[in-house]
KEDRENMAR-243493 format. One record per residue (C-alpha): x, y, z. Coordinates in nm, 3 decimals. Example, Ala and Ser with C-alpha at 12.3 -4.5 7.8 and 13.67 -1.06 7.14 Angstrom:
BEGIN
SITE         X         Y         Z
SITE     1.230    -0.450     0.780
SITE     1.367    -0.106     0.714
//
This chain:
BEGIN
SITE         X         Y         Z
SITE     0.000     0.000     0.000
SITE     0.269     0.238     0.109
SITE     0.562     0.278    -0.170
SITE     0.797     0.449     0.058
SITE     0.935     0.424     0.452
SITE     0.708     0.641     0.714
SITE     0.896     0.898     0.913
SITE     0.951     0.809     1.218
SITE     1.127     0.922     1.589
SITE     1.117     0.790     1.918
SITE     1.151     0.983     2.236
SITE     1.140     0.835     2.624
SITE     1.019     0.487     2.435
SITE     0.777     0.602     2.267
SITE     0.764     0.595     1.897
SITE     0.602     0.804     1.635
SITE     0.520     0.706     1.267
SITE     0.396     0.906     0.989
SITE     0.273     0.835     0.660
SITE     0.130     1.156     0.438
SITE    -0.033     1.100     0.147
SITE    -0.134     1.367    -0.118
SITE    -0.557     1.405    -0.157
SITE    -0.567     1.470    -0.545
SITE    -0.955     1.458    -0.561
SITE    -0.951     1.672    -0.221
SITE    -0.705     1.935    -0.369
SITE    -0.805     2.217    -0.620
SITE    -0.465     2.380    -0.768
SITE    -0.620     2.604    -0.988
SITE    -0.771     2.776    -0.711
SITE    -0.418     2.756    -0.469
SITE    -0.521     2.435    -0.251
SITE    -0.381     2.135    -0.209
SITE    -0.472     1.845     0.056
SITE    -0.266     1.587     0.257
SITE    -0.383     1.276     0.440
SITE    -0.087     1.177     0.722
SITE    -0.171     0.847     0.885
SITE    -0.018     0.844     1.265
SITE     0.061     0.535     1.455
SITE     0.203     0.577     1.828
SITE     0.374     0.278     1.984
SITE     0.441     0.231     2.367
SITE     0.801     0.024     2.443
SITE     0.779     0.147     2.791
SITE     0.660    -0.093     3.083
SITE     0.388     0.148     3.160
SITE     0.088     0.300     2.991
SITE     0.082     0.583     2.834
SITE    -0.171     0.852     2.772
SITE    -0.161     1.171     2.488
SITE    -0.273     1.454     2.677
SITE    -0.195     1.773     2.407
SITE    -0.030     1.804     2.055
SITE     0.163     2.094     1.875
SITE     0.200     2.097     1.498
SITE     0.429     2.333     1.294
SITE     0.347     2.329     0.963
SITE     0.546     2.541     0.690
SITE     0.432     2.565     0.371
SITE     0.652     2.618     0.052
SITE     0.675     3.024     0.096
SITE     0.812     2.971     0.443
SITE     0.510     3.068     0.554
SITE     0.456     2.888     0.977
SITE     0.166     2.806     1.094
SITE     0.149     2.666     1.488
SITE    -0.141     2.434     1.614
SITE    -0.216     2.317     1.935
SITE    -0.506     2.153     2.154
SITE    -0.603     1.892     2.360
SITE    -0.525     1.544     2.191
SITE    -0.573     1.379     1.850
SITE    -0.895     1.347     1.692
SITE    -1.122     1.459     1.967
SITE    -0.963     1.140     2.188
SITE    -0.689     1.166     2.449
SITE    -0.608     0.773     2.464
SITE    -0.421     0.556     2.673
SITE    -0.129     0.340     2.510
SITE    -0.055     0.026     2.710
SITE     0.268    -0.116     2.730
SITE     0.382    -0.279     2.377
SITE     0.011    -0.155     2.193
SITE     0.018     0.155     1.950
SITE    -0.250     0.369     1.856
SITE    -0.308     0.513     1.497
SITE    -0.524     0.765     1.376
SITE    -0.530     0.976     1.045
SITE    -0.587     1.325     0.989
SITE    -0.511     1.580     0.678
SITE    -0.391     1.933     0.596
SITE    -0.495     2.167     0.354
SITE    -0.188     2.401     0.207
SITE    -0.185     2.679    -0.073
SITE     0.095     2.571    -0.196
SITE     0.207     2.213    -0.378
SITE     0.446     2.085    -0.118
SITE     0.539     2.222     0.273
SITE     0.623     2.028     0.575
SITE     0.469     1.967     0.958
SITE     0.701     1.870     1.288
SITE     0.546     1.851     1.607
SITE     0.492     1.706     1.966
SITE     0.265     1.528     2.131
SITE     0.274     1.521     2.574
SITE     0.219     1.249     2.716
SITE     0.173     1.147     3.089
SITE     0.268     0.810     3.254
SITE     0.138     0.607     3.496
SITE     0.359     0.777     3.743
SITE     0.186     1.101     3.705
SITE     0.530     1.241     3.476
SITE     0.458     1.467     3.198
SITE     0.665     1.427     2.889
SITE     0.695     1.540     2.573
SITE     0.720     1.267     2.240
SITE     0.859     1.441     1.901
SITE     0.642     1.389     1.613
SITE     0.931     1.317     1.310
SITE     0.956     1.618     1.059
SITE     0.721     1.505     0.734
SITE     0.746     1.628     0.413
SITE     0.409     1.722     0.212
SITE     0.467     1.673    -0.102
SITE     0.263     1.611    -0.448
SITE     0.352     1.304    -0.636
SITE     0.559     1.427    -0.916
SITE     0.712     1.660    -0.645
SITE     1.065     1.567    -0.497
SITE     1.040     1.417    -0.156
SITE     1.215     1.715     0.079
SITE     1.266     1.537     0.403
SITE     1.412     1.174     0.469
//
């Protein structure tokens, strides 16, 4: 399904995957939009669960133009992560211009009542006849 590897970082045993995908049918050039699916997974290694509490996203498009968002977790959910299970959700991004790039963190809390902070691997967003940027 995938043709190429997903970024990926781990931080504190925790592991972050991301696969973007461009949304042709969701994207409208002529009118400066284009649309990105990125498909998340989240792993636990620790010995403890895990729970997402908040993310941050910086996403950049192609004019160096930043854009910073932040809330309360992923996709209206704040889940738990036991030990050794991952968690994977998909969201998109709509840019006006053809390629750009997101980075970002999620926090996390363990069962210890610790706050931490997981990176979320740089991504590239980039259309298909574009040249893949990052990785």
């Amino acid at each position: 399904m995938y043709d190429t590897q997903p970024y990926q970082a781990e931080t504190d045993g925790v592991l972050v995957r991301v696969r973007p995908s461009y949304l042709a049918g969701q994207s409208d050039p002529d009118e400066g939009r284009w649309v990105w699916a990125y498909q998340v997974e989240i792993v636990n290694l620790t010995p403890s669960p895990v729970q997402l509490i908040s993310r941050r996203w910086i996403i950049t498009d192609a004019h160096g133009h930043v854009e910073q968002v932040e809330g309360p977790g992923v996709v209206g959910e704040q889940p738990t992560i036991q030990s050794g299970d991952s968690y994977a959700y998909a969201s998109g991004c709509p840019l006006p211009t053809p390629s750009g790039s997101m980075v970002g963190a999620y926090v996390m809390v363990d069962d210890l009542g610790r706050t931490f902070e997981v990176a979320i691997p740089a991504f590239s967003l980039d259309t298909p006849d574009a040249r893949r940027v990052l990785n």
